[in-house]
C-alpha positions in Angstrom: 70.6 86.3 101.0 72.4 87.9 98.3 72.1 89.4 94.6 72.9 86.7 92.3 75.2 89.3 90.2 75.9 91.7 93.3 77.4 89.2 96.0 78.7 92.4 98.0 75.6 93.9 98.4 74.8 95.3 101.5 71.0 95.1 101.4 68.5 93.6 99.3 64.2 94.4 98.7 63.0 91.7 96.5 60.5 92.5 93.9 58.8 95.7 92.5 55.5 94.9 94.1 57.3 95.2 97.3 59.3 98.4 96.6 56.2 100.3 95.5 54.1 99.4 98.6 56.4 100.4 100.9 57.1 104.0 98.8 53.4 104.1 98.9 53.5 104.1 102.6 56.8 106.3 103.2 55.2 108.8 100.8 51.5 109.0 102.7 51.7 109.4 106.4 47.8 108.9 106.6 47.7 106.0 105.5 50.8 104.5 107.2 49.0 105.8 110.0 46.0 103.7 109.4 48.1 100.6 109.1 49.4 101.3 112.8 45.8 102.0 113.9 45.5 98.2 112.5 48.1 96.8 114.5 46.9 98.5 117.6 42.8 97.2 117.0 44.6 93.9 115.9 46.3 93.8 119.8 49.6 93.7 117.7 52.8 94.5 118.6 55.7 96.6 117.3 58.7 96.1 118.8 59.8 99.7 120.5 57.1 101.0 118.8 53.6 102.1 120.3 51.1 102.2 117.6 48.9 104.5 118.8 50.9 106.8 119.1 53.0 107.3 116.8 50.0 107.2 114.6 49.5 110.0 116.3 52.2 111.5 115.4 51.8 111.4 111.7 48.7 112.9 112.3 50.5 116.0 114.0 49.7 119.2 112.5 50.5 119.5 109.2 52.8 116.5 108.3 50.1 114.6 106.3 49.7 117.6 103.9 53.6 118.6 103.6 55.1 115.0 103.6 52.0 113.6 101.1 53.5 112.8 97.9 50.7 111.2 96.0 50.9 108.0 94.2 49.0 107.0 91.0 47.0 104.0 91.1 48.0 101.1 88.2 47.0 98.4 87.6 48.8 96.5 90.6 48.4 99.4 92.9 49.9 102.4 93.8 52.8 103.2 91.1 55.8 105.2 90.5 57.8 105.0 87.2 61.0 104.4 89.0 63.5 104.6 86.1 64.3 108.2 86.5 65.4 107.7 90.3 66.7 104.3 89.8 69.0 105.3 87.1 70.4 107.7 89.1 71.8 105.5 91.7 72.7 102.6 89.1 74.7 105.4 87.4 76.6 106.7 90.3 77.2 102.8 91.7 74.8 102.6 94.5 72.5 100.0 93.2 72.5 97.0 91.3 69.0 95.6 89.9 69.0 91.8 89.2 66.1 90.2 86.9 64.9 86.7 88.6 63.8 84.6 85.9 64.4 84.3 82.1 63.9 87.1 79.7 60.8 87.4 78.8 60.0 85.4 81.7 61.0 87.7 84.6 59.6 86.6 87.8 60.9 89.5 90.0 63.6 92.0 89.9 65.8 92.7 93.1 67.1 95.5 93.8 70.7 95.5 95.7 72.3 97.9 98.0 76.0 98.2 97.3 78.4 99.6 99.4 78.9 103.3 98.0 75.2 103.9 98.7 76.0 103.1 102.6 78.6 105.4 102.5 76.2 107.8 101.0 73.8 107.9 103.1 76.3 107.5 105.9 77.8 111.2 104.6 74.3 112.6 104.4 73.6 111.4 107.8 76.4 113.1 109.1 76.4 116.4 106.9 72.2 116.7 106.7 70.9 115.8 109.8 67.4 116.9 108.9 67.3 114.1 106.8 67.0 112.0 110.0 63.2 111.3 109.2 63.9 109.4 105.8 65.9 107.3 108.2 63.2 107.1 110.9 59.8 107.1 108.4 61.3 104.3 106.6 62.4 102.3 109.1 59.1 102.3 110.5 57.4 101.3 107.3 60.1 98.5 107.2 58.6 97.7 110.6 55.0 97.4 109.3 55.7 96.1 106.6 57.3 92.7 108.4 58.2 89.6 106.1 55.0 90.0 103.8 55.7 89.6 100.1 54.8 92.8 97.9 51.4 91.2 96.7 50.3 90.8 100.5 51.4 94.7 101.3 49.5 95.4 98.3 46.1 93.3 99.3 46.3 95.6 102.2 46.7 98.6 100.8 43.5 97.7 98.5 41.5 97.2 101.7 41.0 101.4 102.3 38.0 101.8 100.3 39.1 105.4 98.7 42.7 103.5 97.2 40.4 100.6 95.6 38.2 103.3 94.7 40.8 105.6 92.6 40.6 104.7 88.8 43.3 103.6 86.7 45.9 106.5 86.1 44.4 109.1 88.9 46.2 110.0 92.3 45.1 107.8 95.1 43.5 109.9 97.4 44.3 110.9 101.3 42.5 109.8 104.3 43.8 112.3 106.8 40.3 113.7 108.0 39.2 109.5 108.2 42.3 108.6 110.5 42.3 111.7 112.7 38.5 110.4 113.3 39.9 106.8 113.8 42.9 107.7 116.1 40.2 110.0 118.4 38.0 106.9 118.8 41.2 105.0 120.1 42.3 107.7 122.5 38.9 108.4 123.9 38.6 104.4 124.6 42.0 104.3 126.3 41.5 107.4 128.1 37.7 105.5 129.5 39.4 102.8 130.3 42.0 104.6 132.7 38.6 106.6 134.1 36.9 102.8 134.5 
């Protein structure tokens, strides 16, 4: 798959829809959480990855309040004006954005990796280890997230009651003290089941 106007880009998320769900999720460990509490009800499988707990490791401590940066809910969900922060890296040559479709027709726009931004992030890697957990957070979400289209990620994230529930324009809410509930439930039934 490439960019139709970037053919040397080095990675491509297709569509807006997408690109805000999965920000939603890298941005609020609660409710990423909850999505791996999902897989692990569902019997679900994460390859190298054991739901349960690494939900419970979202849930550690503090890390819901200090890594929780809240989303507004739009009309299509959670929403982040993303020129500011796209601009950025278009400026300084690390992404390309490519409309699908016709003006005023656009179906989609892709946004495209190039090659300086894997150098980037490459440097920072090497300079900033702390940054490790972008690396590790979102390539979990990646990880939840599978193959499903942005609306599909979306229709989940509409399924917790207090993000369908957060008018138009307000922060979508946390569900730490929820989660921690859900994720004790899980760990007392496992640890029964080793007592059984």
């Amino acid at each position: 798959m490439q960019c139709a106007a970037h053919p040397d880009a080095a990675a491509i998320l297709r569509g807006q829809k997408k690109l805000q769900a999965l920000d939603f999720w890298l941005r609020n460990p609660d409710y990423l959480a909850d999505e791996l509490l999902n897989f692990a009800e569902a019997g679900g499988s994460l390859p190298g990855v054991d739901p349960v707990a690494q939900a419970a490791a979202l849930l550690q401590g503090d890390e819901p309040d200090l890594e929780s940066y809240p989303m507004v809910r739009w009309r299509f969900g959670a929403y982040e004006p993303l020129d500011d922060a796209l601009g950025l890296l278009l400026s300084h040559g690390m992404i390309g954005i490519d409309a699908v479709g016709k003006a005023p027709e656009i179906d989609r726009w892709d946004y495209c990796l190039l090659p300086p931004a894997r150098l980037t992030a490459q440097e920072l890697r090497t300079d900033e280890p702390d940054l490790a957990w972008y690396d590790e957070r979102a390539a979990l979400v990646l990880l939840i997230a599978g193959d499903r289209s942005g609306s599909r990620l979306k229709d989940v994230q509409y399924a917790q009651a207090e993000y369908e529930r957060t008018h138009l324009g307000d922060s979508i809410t946390g569900i730490t003290s929820r989660v921690r509930a859900r994720l004790a439930a899980f760990e007392n039934r496992a640890s029964e089941g080793q007592n059984a």
